[in-house]
Structure formats: structure tokens, C-alpha cells
Backbone as JSON Lines, residues from 0, in Angstrom:
{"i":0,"aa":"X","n":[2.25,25.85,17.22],"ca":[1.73,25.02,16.13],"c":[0.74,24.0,16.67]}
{"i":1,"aa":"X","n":[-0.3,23.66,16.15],"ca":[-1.41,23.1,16.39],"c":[-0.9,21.27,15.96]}
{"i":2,"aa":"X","n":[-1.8,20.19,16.4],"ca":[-0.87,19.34,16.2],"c":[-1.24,18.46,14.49]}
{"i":3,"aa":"X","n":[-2.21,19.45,14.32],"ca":[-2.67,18.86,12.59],"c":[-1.41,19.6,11.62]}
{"i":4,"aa":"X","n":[-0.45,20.14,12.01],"ca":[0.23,20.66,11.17],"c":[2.13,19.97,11.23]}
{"i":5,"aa":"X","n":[1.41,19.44,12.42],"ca":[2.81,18.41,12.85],"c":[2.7,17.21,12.85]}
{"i":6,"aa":"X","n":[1.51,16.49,12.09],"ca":[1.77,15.1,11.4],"c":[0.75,15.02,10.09]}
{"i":7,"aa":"X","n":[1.53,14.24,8.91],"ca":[0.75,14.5,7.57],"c":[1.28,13.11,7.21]}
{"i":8,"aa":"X","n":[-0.06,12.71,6.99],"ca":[0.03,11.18,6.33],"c":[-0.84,11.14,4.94]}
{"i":9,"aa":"X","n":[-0.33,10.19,4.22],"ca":[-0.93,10.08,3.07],"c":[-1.37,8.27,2.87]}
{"i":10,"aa":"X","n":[-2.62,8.35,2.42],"ca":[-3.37,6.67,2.27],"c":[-2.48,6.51,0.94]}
{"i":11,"aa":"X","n":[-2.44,4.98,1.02],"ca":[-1.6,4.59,-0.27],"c":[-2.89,3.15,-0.38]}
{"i":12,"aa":"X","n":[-3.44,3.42,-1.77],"ca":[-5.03,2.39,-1.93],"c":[-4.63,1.27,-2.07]}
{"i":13,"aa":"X","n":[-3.41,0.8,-2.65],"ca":[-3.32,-1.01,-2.67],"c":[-4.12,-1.45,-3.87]}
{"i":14,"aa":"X","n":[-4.52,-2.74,-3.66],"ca":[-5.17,-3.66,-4.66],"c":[-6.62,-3.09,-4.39]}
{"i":15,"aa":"X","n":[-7.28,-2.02,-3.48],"ca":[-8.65,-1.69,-3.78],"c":[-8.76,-0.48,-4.6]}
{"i":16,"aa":"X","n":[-8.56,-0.73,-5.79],"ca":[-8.68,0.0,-6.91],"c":[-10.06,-0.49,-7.63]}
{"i":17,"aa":"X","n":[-10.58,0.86,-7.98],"ca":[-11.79,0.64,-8.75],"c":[-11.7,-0.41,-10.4]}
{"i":18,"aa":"X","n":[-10.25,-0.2,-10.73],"ca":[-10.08,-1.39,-11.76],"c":[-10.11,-2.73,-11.38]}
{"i":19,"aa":"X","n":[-9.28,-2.91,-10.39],"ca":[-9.25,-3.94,-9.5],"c":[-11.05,-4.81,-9.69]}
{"i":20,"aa":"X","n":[-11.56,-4.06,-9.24],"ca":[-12.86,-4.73,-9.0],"c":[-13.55,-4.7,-10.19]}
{"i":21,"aa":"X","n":[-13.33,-4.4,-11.47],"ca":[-13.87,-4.58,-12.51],"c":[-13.56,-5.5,-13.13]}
{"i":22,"aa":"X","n":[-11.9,-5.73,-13.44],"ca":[-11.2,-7.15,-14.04],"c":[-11.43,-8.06,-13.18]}
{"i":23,"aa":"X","n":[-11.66,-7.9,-11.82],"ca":[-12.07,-9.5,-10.89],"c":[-12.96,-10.18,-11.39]}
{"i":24,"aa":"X","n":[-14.58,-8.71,-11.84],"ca":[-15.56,-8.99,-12.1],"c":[-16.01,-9.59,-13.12]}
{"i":25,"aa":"X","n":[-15.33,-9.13,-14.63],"ca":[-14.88,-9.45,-15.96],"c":[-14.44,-10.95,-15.83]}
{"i":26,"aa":"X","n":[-13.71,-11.13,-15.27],"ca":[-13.11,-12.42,-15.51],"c":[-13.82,-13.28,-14.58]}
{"i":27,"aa":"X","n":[-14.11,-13.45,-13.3],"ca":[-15.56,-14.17,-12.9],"c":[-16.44,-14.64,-13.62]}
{"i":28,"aa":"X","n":[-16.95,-13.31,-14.1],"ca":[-18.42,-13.84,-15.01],"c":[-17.71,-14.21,-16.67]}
{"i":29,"aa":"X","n":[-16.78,-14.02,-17.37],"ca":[-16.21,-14.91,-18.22],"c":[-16.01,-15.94,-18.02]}
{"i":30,"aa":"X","n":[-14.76,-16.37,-17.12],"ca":[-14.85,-17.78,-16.3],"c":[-15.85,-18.63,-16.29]}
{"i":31,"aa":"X","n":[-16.92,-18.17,-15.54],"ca":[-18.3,-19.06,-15.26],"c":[-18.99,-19.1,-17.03]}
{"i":32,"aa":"X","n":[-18.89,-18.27,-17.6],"ca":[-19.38,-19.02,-19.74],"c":[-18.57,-19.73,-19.75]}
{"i":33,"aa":"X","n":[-17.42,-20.12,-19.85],"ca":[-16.56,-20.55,-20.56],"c":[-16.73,-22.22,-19.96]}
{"i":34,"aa":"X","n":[-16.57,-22.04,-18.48],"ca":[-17.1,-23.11,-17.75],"c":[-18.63,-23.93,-17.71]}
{"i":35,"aa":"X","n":[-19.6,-22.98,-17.74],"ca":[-20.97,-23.1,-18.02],"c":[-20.96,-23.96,-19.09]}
{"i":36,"aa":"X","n":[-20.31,-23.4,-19.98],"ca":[-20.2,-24.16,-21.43],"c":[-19.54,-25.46,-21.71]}
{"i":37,"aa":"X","n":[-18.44,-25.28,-21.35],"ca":[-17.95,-26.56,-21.15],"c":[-18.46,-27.58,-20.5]}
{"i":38,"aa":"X","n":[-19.06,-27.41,-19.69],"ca":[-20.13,-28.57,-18.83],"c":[-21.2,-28.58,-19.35]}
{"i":39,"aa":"X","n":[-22.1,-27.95,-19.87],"ca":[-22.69,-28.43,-20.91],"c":[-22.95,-28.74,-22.09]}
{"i":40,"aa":"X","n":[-21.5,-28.78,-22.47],"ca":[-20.99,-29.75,-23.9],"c":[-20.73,-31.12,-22.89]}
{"i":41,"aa":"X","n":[-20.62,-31.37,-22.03],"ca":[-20.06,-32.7,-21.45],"c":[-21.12,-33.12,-21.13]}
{"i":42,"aa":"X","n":[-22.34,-32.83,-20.49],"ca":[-23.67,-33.11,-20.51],"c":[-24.41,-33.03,-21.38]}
{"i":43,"aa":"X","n":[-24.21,-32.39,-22.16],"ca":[-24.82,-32.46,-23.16],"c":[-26.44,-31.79,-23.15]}
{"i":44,"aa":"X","n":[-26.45,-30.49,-22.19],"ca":[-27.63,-30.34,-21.22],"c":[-27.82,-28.76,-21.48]}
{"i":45,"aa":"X","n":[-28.72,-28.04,-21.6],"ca":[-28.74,-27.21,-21.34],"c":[-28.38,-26.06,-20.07]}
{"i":46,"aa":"X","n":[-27.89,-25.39,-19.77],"ca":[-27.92,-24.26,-18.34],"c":[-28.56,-22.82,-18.57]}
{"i":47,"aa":"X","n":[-29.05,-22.32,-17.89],"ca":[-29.26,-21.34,-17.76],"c":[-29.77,-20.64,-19.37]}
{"i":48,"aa":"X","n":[-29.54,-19.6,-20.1],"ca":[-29.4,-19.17,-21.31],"c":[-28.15,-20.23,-21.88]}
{"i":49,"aa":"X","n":[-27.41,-20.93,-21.92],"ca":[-26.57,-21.36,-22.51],"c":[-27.22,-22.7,-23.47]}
{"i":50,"aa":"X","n":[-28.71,-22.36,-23.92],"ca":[-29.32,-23.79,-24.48],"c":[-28.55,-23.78,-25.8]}
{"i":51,"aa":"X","n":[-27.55,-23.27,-26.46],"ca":[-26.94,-23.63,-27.51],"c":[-25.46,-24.57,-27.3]}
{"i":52,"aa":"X","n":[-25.14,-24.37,-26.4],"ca":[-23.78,-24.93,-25.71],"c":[-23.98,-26.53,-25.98]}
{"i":53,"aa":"X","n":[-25.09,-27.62,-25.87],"ca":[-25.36,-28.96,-26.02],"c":[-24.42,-28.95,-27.12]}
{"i":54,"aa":"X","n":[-24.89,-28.24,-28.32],"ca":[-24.38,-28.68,-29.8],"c":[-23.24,-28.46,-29.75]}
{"i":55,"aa":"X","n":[-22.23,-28.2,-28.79],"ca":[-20.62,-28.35,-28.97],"c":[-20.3,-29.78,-28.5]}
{"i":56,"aa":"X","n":[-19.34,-29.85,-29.66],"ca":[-18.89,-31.32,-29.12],"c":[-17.76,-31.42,-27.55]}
{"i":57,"aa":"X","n":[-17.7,-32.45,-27.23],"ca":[-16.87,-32.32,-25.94],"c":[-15.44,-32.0,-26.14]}
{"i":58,"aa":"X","n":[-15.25,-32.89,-27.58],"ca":[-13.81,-32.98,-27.05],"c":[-13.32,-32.51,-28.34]}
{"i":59,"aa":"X","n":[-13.06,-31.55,-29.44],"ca":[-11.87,-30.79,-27.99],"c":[-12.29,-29.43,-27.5]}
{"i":60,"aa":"X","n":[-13.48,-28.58,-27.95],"ca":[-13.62,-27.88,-28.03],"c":[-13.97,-27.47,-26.64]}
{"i":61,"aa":"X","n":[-15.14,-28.52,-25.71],"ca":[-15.8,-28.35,-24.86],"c":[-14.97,-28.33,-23.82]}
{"i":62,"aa":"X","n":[-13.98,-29.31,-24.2],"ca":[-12.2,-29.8,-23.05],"c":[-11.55,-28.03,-22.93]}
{"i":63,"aa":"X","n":[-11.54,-27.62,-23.71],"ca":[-11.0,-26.65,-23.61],"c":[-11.62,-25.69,-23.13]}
{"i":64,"aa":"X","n":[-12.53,-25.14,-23.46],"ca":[-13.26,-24.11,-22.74],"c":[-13.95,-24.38,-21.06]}
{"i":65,"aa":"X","n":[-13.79,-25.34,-20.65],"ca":[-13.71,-26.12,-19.2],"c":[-12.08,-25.81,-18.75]}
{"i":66,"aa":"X","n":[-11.44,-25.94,-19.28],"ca":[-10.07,-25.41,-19.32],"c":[-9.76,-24.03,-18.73]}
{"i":67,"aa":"X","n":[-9.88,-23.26,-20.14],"ca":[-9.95,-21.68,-19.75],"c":[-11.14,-21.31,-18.95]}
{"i":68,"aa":"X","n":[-11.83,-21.94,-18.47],"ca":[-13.06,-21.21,-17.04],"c":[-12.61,-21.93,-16.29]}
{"i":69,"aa":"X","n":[-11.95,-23.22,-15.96],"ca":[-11.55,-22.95,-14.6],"c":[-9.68,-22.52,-14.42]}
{"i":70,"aa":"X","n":[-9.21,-21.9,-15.61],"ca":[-7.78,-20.95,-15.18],"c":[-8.63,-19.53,-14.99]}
{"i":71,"aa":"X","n":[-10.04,-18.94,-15.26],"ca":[-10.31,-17.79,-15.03],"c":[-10.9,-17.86,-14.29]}
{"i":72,"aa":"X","n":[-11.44,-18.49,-13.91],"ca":[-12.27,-18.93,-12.12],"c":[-11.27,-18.6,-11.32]}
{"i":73,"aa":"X","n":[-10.03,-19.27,-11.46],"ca":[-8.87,-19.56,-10.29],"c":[-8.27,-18.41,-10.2]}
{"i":74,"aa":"X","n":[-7.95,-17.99,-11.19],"ca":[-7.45,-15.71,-11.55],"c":[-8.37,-14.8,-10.76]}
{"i":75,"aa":"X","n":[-9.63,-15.78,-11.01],"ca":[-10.38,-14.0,-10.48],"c":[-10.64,-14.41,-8.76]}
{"i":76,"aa":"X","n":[-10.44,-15.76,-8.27],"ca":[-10.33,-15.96,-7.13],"c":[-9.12,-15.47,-6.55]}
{"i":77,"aa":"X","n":[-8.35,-15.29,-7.15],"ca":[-6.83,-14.84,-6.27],"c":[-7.28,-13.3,-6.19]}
{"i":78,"aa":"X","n":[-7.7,-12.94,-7.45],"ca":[-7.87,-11.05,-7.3],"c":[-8.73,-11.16,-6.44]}
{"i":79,"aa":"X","n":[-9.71,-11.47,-6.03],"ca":[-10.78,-11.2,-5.37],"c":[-9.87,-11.45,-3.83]}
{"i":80,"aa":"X","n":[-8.94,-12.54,-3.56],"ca":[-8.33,-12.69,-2.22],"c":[-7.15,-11.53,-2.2]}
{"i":81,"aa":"X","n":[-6.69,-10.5,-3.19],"ca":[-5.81,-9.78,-3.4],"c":[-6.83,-8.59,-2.76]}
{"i":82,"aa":"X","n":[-7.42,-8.41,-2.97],"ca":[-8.6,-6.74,-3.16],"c":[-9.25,-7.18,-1.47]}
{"i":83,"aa":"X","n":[-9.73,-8.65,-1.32],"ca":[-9.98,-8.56,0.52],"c":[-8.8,-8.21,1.28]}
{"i":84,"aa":"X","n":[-7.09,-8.87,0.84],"ca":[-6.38,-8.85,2.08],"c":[-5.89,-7.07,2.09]}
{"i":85,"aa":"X","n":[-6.4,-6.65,0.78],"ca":[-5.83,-5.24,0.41],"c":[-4.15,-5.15,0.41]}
{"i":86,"aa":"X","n":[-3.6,-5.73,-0.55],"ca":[-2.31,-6.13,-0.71],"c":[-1.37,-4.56,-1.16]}
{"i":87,"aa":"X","n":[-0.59,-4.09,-0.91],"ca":[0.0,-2.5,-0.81],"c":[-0.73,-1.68,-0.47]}
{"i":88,"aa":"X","n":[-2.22,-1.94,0.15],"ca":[-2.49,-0.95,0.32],"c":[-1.47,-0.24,2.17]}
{"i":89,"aa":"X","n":[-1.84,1.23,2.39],"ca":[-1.68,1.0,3.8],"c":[-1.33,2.79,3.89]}
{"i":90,"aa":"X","n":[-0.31,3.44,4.51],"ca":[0.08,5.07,4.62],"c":[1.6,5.49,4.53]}
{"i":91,"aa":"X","n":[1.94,6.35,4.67],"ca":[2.88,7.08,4.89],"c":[2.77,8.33,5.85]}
{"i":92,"aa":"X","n":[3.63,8.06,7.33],"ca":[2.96,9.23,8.25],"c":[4.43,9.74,8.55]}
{"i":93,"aa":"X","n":[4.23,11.12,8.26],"ca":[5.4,12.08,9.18],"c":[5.35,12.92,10.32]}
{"i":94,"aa":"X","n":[5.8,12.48,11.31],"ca":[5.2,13.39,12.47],"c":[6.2,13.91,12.94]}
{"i":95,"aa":"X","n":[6.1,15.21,12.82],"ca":[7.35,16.4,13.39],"c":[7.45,16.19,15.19]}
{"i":96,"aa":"X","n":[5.81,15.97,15.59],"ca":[6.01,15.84,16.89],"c":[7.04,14.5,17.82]}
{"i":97,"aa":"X","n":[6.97,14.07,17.13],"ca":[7.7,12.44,17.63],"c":[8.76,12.72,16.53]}
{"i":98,"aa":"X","n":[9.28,13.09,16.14],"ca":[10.35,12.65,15.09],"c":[10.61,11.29,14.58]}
{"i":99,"aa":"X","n":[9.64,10.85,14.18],"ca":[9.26,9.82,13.37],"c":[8.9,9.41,11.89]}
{"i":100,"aa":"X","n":[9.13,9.01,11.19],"ca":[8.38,8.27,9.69],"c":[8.31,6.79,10.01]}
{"i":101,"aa":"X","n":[6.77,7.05,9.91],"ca":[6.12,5.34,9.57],"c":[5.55,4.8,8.34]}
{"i":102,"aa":"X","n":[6.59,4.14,7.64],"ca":[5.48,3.37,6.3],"c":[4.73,2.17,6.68]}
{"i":103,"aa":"X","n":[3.93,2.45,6.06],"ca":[2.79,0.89,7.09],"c":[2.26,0.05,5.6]}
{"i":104,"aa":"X","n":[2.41,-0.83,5.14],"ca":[2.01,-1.76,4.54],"c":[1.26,-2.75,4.46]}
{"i":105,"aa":"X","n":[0.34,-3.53,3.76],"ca":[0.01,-4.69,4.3],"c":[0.51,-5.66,3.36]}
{"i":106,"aa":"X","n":[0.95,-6.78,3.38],"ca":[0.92,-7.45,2.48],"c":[0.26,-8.72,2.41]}
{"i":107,"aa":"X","n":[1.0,-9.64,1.9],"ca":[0.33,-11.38,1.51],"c":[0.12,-11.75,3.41]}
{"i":108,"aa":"X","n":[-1.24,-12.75,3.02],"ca":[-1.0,-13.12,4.62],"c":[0.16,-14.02,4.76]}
{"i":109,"aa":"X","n":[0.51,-14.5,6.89],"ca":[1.59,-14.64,7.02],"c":[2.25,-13.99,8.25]}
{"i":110,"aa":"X","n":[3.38,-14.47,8.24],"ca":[3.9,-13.78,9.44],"c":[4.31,-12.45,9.15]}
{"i":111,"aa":"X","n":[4.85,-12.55,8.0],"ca":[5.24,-10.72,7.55],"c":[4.04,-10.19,6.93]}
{"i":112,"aa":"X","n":[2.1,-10.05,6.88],"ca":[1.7,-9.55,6.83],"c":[1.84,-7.91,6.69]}
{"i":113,"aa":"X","n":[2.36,-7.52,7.99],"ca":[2.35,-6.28,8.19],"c":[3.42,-5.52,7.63]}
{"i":114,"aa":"X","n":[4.03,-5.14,7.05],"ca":[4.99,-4.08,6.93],"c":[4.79,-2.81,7.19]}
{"i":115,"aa":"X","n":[5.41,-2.66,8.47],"ca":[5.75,-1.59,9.25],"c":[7.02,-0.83,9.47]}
{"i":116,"aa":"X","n":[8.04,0.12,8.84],"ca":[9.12,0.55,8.79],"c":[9.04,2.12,10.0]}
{"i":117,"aa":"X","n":[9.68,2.52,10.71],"ca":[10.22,3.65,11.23],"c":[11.35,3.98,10.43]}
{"i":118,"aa":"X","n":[11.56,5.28,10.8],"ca":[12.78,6.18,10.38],"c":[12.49,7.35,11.26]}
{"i":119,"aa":"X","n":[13.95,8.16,11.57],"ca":[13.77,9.63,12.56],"c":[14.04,10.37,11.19]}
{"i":120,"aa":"X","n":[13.55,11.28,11.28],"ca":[13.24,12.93,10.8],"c":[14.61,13.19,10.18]}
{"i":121,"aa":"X","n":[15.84,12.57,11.08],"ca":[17.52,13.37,11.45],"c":[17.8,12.3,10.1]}
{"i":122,"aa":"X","n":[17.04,10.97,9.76],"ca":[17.64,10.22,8.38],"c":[17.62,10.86,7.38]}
{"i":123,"aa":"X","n":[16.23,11.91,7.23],"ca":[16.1,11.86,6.04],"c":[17.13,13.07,5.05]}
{"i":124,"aa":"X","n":[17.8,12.84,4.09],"ca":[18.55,13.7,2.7],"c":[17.77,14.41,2.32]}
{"i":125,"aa":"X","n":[16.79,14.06,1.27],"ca":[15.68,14.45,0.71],"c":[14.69,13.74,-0.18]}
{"i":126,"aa":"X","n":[14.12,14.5,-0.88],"ca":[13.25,13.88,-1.67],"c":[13.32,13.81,-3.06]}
{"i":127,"aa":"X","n":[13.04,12.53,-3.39],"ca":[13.76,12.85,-4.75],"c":[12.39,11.99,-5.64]}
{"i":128,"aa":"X","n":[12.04,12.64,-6.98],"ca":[11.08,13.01,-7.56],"c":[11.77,12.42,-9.15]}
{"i":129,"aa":"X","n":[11.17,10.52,-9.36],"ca":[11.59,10.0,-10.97],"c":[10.67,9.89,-11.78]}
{"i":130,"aa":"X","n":[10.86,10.72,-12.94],"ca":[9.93,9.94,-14.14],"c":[10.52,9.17,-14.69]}
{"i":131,"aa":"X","n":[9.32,7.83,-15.62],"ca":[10.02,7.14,-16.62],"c":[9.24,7.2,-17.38]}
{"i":132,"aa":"X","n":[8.64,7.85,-18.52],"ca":[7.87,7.88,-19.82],"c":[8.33,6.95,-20.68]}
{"i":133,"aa":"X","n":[6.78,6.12,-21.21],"ca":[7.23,5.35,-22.34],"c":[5.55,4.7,-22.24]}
{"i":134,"aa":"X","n":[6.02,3.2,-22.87],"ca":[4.64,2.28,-22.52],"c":[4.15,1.78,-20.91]}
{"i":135,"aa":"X","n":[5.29,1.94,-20.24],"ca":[4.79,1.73,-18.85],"c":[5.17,2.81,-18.0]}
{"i":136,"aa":"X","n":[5.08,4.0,-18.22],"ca":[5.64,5.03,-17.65],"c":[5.59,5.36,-15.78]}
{"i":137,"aa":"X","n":[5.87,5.16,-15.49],"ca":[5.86,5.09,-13.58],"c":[6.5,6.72,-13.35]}
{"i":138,"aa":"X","n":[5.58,7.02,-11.93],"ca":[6.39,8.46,-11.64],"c":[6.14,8.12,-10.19]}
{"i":139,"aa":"X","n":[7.62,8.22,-9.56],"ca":[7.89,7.53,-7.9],"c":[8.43,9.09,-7.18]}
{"i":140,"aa":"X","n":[7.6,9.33,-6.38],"ca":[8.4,9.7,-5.43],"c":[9.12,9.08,-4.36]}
{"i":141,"aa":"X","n":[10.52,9.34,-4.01],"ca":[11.67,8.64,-3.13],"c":[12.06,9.16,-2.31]}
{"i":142,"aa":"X","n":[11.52,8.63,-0.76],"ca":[12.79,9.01,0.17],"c":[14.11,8.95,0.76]}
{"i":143,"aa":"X","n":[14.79,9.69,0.23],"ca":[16.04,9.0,0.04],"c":[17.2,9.8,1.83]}
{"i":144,"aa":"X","n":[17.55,8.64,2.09],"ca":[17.88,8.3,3.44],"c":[19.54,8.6,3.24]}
{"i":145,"aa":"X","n":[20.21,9.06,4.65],"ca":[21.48,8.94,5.05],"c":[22.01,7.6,4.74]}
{"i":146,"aa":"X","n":[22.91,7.03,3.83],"ca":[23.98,6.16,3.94],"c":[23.35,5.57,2.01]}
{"i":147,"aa":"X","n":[22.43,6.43,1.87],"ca":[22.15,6.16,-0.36],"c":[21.15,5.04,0.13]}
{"i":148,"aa":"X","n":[20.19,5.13,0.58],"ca":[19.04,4.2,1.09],"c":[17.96,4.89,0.2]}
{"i":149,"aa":"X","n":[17.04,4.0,-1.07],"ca":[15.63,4.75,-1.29],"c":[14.78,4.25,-1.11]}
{"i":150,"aa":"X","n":[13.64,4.98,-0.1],"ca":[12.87,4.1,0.16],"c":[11.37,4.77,-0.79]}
{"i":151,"aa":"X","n":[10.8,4.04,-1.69],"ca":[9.84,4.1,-2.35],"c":[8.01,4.99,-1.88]}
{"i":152,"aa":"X","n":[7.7,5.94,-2.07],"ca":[6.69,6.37,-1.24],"c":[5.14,6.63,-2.1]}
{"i":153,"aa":"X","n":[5.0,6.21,-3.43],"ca":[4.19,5.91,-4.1],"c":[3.59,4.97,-4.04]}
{"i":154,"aa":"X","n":[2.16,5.0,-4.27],"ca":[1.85,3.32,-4.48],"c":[2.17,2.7,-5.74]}
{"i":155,"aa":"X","n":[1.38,1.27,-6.05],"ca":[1.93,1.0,-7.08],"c":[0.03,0.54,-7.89]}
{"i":156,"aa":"X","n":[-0.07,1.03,-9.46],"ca":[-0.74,0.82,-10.02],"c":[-1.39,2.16,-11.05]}
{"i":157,"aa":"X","n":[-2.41,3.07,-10.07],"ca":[-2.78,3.98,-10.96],"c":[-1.91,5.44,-10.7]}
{"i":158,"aa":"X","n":[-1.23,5.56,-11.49],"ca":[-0.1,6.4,-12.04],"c":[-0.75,8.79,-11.42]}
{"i":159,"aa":"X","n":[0.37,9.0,-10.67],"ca":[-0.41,10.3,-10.49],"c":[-0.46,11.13,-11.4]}
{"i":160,"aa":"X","n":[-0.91,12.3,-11.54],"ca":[-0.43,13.06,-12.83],"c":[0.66,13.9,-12.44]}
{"i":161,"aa":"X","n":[1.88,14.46,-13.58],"ca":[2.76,15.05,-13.26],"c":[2.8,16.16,-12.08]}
{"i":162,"aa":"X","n":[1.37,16.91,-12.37],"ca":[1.08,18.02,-11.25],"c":[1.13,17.75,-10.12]}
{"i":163,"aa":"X","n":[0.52,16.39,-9.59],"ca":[0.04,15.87,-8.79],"c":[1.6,15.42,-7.49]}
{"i":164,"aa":"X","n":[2.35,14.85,-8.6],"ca":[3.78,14.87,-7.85],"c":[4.46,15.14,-7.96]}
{"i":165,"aa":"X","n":[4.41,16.49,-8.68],"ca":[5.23,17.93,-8.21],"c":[4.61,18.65,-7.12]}
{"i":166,"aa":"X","n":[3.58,18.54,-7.29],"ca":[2.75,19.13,-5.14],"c":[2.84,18.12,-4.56]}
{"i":167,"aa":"X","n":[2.96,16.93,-4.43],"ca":[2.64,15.92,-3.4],"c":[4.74,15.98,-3.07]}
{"i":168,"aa":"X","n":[5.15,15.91,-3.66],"ca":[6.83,15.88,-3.22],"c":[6.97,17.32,-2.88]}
{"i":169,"aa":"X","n":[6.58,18.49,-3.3],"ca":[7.04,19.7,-3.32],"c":[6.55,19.51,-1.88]}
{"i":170,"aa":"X","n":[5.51,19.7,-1.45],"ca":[4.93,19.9,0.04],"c":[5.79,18.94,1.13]}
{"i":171,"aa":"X","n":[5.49,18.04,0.76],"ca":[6.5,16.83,1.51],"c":[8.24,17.12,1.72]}
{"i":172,"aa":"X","n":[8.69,17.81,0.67],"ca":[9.82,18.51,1.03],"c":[10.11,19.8,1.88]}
{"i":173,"aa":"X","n":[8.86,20.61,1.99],"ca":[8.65,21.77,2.92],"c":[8.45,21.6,3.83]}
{"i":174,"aa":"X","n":[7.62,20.42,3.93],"ca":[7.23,19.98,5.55],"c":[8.7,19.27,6.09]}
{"i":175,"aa":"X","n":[9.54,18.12,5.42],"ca":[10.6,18.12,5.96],"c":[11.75,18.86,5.94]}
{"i":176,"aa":"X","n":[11.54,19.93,5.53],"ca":[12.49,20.86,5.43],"c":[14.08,20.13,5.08]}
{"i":177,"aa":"X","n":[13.53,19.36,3.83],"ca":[14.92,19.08,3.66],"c":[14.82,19.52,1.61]}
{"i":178,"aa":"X","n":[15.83,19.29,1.18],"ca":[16.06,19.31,-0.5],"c":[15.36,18.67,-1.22]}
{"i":179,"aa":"X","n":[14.85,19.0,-2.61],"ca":[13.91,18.35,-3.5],"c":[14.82,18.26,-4.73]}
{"i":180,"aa":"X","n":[14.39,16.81,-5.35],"ca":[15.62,16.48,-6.65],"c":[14.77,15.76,-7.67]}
{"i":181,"aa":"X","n":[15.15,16.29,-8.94],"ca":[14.47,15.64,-9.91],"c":[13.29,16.48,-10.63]}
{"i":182,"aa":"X","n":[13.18,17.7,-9.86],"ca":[12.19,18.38,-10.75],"c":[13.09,19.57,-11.86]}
């Protein structure tokens, strides 16, 4: 066996999701009207295209919309520090050659940044494969460990399609040659 067939990892994307960077973006440039505006109801001044904004009065209208742009300023600054530190993003590697599983994580900065887990080959039961249909419907594949341990192997956000993890667990169960549950 060649050694591309004795380790198979899968990227797990994290907070760099193409939505991700659209609602950062959305709410940035909302933020900055809402704010724009509000400061120039308090000045009483024109900005940019906003030469109608003078004729709002300050208070309460102008108070407020200074308000909501800087809680959407401060939102789309955290997403934007969520999508740099790449928060869940990271892999899942199985290597037959080492008898190893590594989940690699990243998370919030910090001392536990990194989440890094091992497991040997000899832990794993099998794989076990949940839907939950509804308004928030999630579909997880689970590795589920000697002693009723599950350890989670999906990312979390854009949802796979059913096909998608019935081959992504089906294969993952062939390659560990262990049992598949839930399909």
C-alpha cells in the first residue's frame, strides 16, 4: 500500500465561510449609516451622501441610531476577529500508518488556542451517523470511542447534504474498518 492510502484527512472550514464574510460585510457597512447618521444629526453636518441626515433631530432619534452603529460596528468587529483567528476551523487525520487520530482545532486566542486531540485506531467502536430535521436541522457524523465517548467530526455551520454523509461516514467506516450506525 502506497502511503496516500494510509492517511485521509478531511479540512473542517471554521468561521471562513463564504457567509461569514458577507454578514461581517452587511453589518460593517450598515453599522457605519446608522453611525454616519447619527453623527450627523449631532452635528448637524452633512457626510459623505448622507446630506439628508442634518434634518434628523438628535435626540432621540439621532441617540439612537449612534446606538445601533456602534452595537453593529462592535458585531462586525468580533466577526471579522472570528473569520482572522479562523475559530473551528482546522482537520480530522487518520493514519493507518502510525495508528493514530488527530483532531486539530483552532479556537479563541489564549492558552488553549490550539485544540489538538490523539486517539489509537484500537479506540475506535465505530461510526455513528445523526440526523435532526426540523428548523435547525444538523447532520453529525460521530466517532464513537471505547468506554461510550462521542467525539464530534463535523464542522459546525453549513450543513452537508444527506448524500454527502452517507459517503463521507460510509468511507470513513471502510477505511477504519470498523461498524457504521445510524444509516
Amino acid at each position: 500500500m502506497n502511503s496516500n492510502n494510509l492517511i485521509r484527512r478531511y479540512i473542517i472550514i471554521g468561521e471562513r465561510r463564504f457567509s461569514n464574510y458577507w454578514w461581517a460585510s452587511i453589518i460593517f457597512f450598515g453599522a457605519a449609516g446608522f453611525l454616519i447618521t447619527g453623527i450627523s444629526s449631532y452635528t448637524e453636518m452633512s457626510f459623505l451622501f448622507f446630506n439628508k441626515a442634518s434634518a434628523i433631530s438628535f435626540f432621540p432619534q439621532g441617540l439612537l441610531m449612534s446606538f445601533y452603529g456602534s452595537l453593529g460596528f462592535l458585531l462586525s468587529i468580533y466577526w471579522w476577529f472570528l473569520i482572522f483567528w479562523n475559530v473551528g476551523g482546522g482537520f480530522n487525520e487518520f493514519n493507518k500508518k502510525d495508528g493514530v487520530i488527530r483532531i486539530f482545532r483552532w479556537g479563541y486566542p489564549g492558552k488553549n488556542r490550539k485544540i489538538d486531540l490523539y486517539y489509537t485506531l484500537k479506540d475506535v467502536e465505530s461510526i455513528r451517523v445523526e440526523f435532526k430535521e426540523g428548523l435547525n436541522s444538523q447532520r453529525t457524523i460521530y466517532m464513537k470511542l471505547k468506554g461510550k465517548r462521542e467525539i464530534p467530526l463535523t464542522g459546525i455551520g453549513q450543513p452537508l447534504t444527506i448524500k454527502e454523509i452517507e459517503k463521507q461516514a460510509s468511507e470513513l467506516a471502510n477505511f477504519l474498518q470498523v461498524a457504521l450506525e445510524g444509516l
